[in-house]
C-alpha positions in Angstrom: 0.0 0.0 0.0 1.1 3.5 -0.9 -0.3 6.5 1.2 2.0 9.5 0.6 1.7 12.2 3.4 3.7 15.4 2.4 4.1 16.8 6.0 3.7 17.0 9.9 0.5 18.9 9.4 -0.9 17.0 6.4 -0.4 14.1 9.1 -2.4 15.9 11.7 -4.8 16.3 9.7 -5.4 12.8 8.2 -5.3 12.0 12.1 -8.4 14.4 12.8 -10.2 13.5 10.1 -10.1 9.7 11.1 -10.7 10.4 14.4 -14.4 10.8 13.8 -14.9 8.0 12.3 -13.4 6.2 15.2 -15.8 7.9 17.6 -18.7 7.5 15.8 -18.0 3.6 15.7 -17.1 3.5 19.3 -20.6 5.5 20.5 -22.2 2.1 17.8 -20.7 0.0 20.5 -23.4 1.1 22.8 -26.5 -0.7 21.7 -28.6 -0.2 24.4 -28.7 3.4 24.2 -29.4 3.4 20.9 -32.4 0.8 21.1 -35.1 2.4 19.4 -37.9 -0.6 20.0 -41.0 1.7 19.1 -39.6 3.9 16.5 -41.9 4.2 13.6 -40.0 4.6 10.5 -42.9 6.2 8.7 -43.1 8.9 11.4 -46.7 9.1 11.5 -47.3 8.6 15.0 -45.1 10.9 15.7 -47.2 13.0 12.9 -50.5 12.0 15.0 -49.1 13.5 18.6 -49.1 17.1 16.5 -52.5 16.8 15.2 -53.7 15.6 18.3 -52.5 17.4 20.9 -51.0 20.6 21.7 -47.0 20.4 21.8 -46.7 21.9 24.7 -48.3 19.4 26.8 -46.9 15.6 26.5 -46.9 12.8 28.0 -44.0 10.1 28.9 -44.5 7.9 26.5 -45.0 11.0 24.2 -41.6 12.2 24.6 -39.9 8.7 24.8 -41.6 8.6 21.2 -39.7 11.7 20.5 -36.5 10.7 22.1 -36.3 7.1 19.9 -36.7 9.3 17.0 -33.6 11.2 17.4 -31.5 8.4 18.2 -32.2 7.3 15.1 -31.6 10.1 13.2 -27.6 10.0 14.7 -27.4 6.3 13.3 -28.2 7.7 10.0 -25.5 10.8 11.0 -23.4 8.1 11.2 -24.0 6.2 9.0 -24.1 9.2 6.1 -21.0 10.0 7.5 -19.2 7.1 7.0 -20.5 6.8 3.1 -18.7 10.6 2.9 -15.8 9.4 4.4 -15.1 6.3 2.4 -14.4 8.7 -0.6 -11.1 10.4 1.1 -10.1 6.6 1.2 -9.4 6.5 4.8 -12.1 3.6 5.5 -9.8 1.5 2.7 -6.4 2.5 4.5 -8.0 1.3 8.1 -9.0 -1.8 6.6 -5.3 -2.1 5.1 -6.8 -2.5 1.4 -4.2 -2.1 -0.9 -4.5 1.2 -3.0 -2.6 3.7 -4.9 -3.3 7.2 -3.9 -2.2 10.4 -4.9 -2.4 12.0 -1.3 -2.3 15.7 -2.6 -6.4 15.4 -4.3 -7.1 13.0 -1.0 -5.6 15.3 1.1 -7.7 18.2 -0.9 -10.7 16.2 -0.9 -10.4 15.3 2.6 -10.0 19.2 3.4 -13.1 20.6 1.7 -15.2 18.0 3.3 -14.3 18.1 6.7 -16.1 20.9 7.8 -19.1 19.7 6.1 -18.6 16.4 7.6 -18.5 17.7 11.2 -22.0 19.4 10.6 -23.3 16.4 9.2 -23.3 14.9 12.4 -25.9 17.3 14.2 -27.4 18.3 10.6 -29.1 14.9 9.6 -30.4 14.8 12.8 -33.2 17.6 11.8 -36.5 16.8 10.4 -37.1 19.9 8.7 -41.0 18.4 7.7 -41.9 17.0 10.8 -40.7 20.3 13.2 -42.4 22.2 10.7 -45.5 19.4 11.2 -44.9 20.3 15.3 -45.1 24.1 15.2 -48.2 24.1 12.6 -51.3 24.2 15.0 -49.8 27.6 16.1 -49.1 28.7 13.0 -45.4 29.7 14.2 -42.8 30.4 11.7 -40.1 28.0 12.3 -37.2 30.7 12.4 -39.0 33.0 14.3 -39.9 30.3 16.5 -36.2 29.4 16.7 -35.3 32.7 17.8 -37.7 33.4 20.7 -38.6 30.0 22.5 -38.3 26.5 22.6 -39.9 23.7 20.2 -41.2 20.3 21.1 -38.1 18.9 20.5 -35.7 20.8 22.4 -36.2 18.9 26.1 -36.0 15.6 24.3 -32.8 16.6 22.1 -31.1 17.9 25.5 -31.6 14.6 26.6 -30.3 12.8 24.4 -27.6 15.0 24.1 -26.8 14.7 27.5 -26.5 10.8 27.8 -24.1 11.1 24.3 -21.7 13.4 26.3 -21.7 10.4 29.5 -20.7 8.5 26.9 -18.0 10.6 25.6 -16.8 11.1 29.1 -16.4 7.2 30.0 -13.4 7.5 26.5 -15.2 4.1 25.4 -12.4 2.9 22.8 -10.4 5.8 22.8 -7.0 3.7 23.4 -7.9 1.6 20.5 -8.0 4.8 18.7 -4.9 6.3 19.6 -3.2 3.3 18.8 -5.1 3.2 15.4 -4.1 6.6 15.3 -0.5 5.7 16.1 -0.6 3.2 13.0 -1.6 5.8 10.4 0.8 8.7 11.6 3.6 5.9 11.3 3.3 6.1 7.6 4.7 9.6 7.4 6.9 9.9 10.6 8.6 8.0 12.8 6.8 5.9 15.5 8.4 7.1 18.0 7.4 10.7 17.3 3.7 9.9 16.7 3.4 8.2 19.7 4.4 11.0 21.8 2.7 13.6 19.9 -0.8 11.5 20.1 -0.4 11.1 23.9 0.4 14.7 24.2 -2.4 16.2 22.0 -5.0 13.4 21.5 -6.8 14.4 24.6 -6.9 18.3 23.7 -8.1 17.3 20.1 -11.0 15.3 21.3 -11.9 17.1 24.0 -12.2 20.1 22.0 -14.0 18.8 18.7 -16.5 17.1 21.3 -17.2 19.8 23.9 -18.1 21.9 20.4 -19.5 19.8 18.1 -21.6 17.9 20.4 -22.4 20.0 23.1 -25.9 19.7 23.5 -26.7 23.6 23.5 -24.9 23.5 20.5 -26.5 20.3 18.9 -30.0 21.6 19.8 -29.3 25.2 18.6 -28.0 24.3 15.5 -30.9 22.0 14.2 -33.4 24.9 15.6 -35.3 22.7 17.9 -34.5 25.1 21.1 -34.1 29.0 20.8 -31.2 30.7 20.0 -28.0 31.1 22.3 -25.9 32.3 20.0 -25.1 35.5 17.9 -23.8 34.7 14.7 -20.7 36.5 13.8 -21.6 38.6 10.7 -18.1 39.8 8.6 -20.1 42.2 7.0 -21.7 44.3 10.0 -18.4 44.5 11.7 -17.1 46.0 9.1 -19.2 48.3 8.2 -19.3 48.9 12.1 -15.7 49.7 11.8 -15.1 51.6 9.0 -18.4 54.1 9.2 -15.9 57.3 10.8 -13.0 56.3 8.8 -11.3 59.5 8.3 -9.6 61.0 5.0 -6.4 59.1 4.1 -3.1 61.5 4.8 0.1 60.8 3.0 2.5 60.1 6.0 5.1 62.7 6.7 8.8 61.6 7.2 10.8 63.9 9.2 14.3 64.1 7.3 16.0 64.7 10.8 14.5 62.2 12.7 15.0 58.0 12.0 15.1 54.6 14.2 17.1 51.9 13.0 15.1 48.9 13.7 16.4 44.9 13.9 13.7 42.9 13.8 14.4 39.1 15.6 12.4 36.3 15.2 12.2 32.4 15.2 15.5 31.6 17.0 14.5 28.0 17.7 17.8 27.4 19.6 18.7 23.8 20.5 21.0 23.1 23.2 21.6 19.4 22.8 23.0 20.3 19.3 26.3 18.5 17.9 28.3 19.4 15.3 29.8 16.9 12.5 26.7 14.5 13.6 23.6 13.3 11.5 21.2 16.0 10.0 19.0 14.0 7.6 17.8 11.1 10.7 14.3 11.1 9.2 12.6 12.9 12.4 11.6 16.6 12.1 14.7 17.5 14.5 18.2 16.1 13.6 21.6 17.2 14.6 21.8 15.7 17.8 22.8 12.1 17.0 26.8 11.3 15.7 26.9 8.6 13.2 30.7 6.6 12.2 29.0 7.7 8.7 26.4 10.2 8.3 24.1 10.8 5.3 24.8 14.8 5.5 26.9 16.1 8.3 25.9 18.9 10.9 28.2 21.7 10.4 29.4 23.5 13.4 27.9 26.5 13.1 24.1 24.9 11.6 22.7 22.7 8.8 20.6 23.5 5.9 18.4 20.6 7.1 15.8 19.3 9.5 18.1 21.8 12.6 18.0 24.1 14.7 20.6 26.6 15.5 23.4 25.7 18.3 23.5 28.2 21.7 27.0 29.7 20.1 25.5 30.6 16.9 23.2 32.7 18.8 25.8 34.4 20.5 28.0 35.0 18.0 25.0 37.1 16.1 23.9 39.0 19.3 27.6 39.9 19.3 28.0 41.5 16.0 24.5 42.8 16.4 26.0 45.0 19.4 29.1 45.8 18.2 28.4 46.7 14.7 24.6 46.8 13.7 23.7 48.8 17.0 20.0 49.7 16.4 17.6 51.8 18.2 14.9 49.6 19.2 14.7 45.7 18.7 11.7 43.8 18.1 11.9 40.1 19.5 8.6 38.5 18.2 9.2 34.9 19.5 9.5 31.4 19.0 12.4 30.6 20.7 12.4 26.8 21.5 13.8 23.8 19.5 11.4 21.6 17.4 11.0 18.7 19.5 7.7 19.2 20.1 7.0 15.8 21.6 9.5 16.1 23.9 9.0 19.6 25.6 8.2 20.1 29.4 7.0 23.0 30.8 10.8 23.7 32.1 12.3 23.2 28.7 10.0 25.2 26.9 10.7 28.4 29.2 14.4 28.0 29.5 14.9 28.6 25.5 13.2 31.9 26.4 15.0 32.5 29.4 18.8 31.7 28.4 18.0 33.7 24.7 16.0 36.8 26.7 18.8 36.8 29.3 21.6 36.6 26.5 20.2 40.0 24.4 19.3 41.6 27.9 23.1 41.7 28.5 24.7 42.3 25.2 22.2 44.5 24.0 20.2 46.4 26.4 22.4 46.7 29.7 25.7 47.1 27.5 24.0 49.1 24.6 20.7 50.9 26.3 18.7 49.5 23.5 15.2 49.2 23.8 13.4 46.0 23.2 9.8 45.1 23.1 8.9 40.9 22.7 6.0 39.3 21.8 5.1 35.6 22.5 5.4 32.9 19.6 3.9 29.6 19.4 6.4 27.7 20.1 6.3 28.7 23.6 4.1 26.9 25.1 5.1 23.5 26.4 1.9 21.7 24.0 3.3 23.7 20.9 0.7 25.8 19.4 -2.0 25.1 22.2 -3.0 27.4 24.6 -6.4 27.2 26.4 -8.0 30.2 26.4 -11.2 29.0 28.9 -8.7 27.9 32.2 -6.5 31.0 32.3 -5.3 29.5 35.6 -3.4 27.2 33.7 -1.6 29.4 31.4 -1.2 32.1 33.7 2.0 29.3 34.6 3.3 29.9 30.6 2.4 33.3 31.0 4.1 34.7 34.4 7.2 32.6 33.7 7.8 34.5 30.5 6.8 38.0 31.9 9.8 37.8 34.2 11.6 37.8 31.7 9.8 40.6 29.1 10.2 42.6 32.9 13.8 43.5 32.0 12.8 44.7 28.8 9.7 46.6 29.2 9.3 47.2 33.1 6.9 45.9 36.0 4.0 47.5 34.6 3.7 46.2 31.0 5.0 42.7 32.1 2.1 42.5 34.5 0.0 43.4 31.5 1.2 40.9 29.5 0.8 38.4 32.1 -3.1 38.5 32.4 -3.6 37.5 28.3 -0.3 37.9 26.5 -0.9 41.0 25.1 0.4 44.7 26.1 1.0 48.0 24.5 3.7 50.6 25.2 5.1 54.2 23.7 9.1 54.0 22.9 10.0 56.7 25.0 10.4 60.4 24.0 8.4 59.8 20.5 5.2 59.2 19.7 5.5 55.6 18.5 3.3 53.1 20.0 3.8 49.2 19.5 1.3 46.8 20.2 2.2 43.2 20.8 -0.4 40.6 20.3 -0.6 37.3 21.1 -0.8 34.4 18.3 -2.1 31.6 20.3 -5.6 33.5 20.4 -5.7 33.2 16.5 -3.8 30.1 16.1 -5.7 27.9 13.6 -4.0 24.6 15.4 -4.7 25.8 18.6 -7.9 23.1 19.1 -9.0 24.9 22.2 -10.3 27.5 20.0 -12.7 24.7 18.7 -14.9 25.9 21.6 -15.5 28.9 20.5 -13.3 30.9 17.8 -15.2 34.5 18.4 -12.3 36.8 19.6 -10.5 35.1 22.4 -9.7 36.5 25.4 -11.0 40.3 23.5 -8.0 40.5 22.1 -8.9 42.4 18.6 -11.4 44.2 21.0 -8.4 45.8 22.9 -6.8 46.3 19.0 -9.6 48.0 18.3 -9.5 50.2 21.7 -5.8 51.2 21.3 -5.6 52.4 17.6 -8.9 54.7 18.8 -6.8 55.8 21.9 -3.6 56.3 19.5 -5.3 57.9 16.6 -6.9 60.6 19.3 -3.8 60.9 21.2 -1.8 62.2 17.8 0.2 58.8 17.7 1.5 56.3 15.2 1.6 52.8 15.5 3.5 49.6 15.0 2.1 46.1 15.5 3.9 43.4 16.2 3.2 39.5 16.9 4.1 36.2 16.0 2.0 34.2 13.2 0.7 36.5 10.5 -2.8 37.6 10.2 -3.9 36.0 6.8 -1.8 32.9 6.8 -3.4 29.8 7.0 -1.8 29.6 10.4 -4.4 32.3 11.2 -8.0 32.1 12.2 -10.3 33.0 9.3 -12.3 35.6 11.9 -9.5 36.9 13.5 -7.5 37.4 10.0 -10.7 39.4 8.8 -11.3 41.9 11.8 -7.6 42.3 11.8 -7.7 43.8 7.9 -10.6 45.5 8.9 -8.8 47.2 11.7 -5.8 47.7 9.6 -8.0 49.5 6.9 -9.8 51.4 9.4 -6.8 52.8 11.2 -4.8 53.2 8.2 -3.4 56.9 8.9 -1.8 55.8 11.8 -0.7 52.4 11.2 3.4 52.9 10.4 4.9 48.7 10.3 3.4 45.5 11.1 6.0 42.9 11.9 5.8 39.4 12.1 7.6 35.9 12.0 6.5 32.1 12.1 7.0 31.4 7.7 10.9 31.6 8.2 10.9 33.0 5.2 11.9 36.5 4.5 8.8 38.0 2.9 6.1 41.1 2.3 2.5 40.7 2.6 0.1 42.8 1.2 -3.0 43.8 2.8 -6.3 44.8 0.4 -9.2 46.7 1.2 -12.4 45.2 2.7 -14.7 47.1 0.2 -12.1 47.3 -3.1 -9.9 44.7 -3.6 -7.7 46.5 -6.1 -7.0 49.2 -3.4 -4.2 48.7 -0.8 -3.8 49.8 2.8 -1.0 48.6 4.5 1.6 45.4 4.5 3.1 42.8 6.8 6.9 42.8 7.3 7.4 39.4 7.8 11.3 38.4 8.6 13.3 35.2 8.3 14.0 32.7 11.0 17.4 32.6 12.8 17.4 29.1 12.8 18.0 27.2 9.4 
């Protein structure tokens, strides 16, 4: 059999996808809660309860009636979804069939569905005739009715609801699937490495996609059985919201006398269990750690051009000639410091590549030099890479106050404390009136499965944006953003990536660099207006990595 997988990610993926499957076979297990012994498959009793009686008043039986009905309406979820998912293949790879795919168009496929797939789930459950058949003796409109109180169904669908999450909660099968899960991430990595990762992220990624996508306020919202307890997000208003007092567009002026010389840093990834002249092609996504008698490439001693990361002394030698020769003004230090073993790191590892690198520039540039620095967090910092859960700040507030000791030496008591409640602060570069504002990626972080929950504007972050380009643009200021991942890249929640152009558009006059990191590649990004595509408003300085 021949399953190509491109990448890490692509792997992830593949991984998530299959996981539903999994569950869905694993609830099947459970037959007695999905006994169904008086369910009519014509419907028409359940027709005769709404010509009969008033839906507001049923009996036991009445509502069991109801109940059976829904339970079988997620075995032909199920079901449905396991006919959609047989086309991306991944039935025929579990089974061990032997095909030959091109993984790109599976891959593709896969993509476009998944979504759909998800919804499927809680979207074949609906009877659109028969609700309709339960809210005609009032003459309700269904949507209106969805909006302002409760149908039939909604007690019933809670219910059910209800036992499906006991079910979820007991993890019936779910080390059969992370061992399945094991087997399919072995065909593009290394065992070893997919058997770490999965233990450290297969409880975050189920978790997540269940506490969403079957939640029963969720479930029972989203098939309009009970009223509605959620706003919809609506691009469209917010931006018009946004940009209704946008002022006249000024030309920015440039004093001749008066310049900053700027060194932006960004994606050090240093590794300190690094060894020259040993093996830097060892088929795992970190290398350069392991001497061979006779490697495939060599690790030089300085870096590789290869699955590495950068040794301590490479670091120091560039934060040398950085303070003896380059000598800027301000430095921006927007994160991602750690090496790439993500299924290795600890909490301790994962803040000492910020600590040793923060406490390295803090003496050769800002206590020898007086330069000012101002950091943002990466996503790399965080000892789950990439995760960072946005609902138990007491948790993170660990991640968070270990790194603000040591932003504290670069920006002072007060703005570490900020940073420390959300990872996120603001401050003016003193004596000017240049403010940069440093965001924080996890909360956008299209990876960061948390964010499954609930993807509307974590933690307010593009709410405080918002707040301090209005407090800038009255104060006479001009503004510099900086962060980690860039708003547009896939990396980048589709929301998030869309009030942020907004924002960008709206505060335009102001707005004097955006500066980012996390491609590794040296690049300019282009930013387009919300209402004419062929007009544009600002860009993204994104800089290369440090590591190679």
């Amino acid at each position: 059999m021949v399953f190509k997988v491109n990448n890490f990610n692509q792997a992830i993926a593949l991984i998530i996808l299959t996981l539903l499957i999994l569950l869905t076979d694993s609830c099947l297990t459970q037959k007695s809660l999905f006994e169904t012994n008086d369910f009519n498959e014509n419907r028409n009793d359940l027709f005769n309860i709404f010509k009969e009686r008033n839906p507001e008043n049923l009996n036991e039986n009445e509502l069991q009636l109801i109940e059976n009905f829904i339970y079988k309406k997620i075995e032909n979820a199920i079901s449905n979804i396991k006919t959609a998912l047989s086309n991306t293949k991944i039935l025929e790879l579990l089974q061990n069939s032997s095909i030959e795919s091109n993984y790109n168009n599976d891959f593709l496929s896969a993509q476009n569905n998944k979504t759909e797939l998800f919804h499927s789930l809680i979207n074949i459950i609906s009877d659109k005739e028969l609700l309709l058949s339960a809210s005609s003796n009032s003459s309700i409109n269904l949507d209106e009715y969805h909006n302002t109180k409760d149908s039939i169904f909604c007690q019933p669908c809670h219910h059910v609801m209800n036992k499906v999450d006991k079910l979820i909660a007991k993890r019936i099968g779910f080390n059969l699937i992370k061992r399945l899960l094991t087997e399919i991430c072995s065909l593009a990595i290394k065992r070893n490495v997919c058997e770490d990762a999965i233990i450290r992220y297969g409880d975050i990624v189920y978790d997540s996609i269940m506490d969403h996508y079957l939640d029963s306020e969720f479930v029972c919202t989203f098939i309009k059985v009970c009223k509605n307890h959620y706003i919809p997000y609506n691009p469209d208003e917010y931006a018009i919201k946004i940009l209704k007092d946008k002022p006249e567009i000024n030309p920015p002026i440039f004093p001749s006398n008066s310049t900053l010389k700027i060194l932006h840093l960004t994606d050090l990834h240093i590794d300190f269990y690094y060894e020259a002249y040993s093996e830097a092609e060892c088929g795992e996504p970190q290398c350069c750690r392991d001497k061979k008698d006779k490697p495939k490439k060599e690790a030089g001693y300085w870096g590789a051009v290869a699955a590495c990361d950068l040794p301590l002394r490479t670091l120091e030698a560039m934060i040398e000639q950085i303070s003896e020769e380059i000598k800027p003004d301000l430095v921006l230090w927007t994160g991602d410091n750690g090496s790439h073993d993500v299924w290795k790191l600890s909490n301790d590892t994962a803040a000492v590549s910020t600590r040793q690198i923060g406490n390295l520039i803090y003496e050769k540039l800002v206590k020898k030099n007086g330069i000012l620095l101002i950091p943002s967090i990466g996503n790399h910092e965080e000892r789950n890479v990439d995760e960072f859960n946005v609902f138990d700040m007491n948790y993170e507030s660990i991640l968070l106050k270990n790194i603000s000791e040591v932003y504290k030496q670069f920006i002072g008591e007060e703005k570490a404390s900020d940073f420390s409640k959300d990872g996120y602060f603001t401050m003016l570069v003193p004596n000017t009136k240049l403010r940069v504002i440093s965001i924080n990626c996890f909360l956008c972080d299209t990876i960061n499965f948390f964010l499954v929950k609930n993807p509307t504007d974590p933690l307010g972050q593009m709410e405080y944006l918002r707040q301090e380009l209005d407090k800038a643009e009255k104060a006479g200021e001009v503004v510099f953003i900086i962060g980690h991942i860039p708003p547009g890249d896939w990396n980048y929640l589709a929301q998030c990536s869309y009030r942020y152009n907004v924002l960008m558009e709206r505060y335009q006059n102001i707005i004097r660099g955006q500066f980012y990191g996390h491609t590794h590649w040296d690049e300019i990004r282009i930013l387009h207006s919300y209402s004419d595509i062929s007009k544009i408003i600002g860009m993204e300085i994104i800089a290369p990595s440090g590591t190679t």
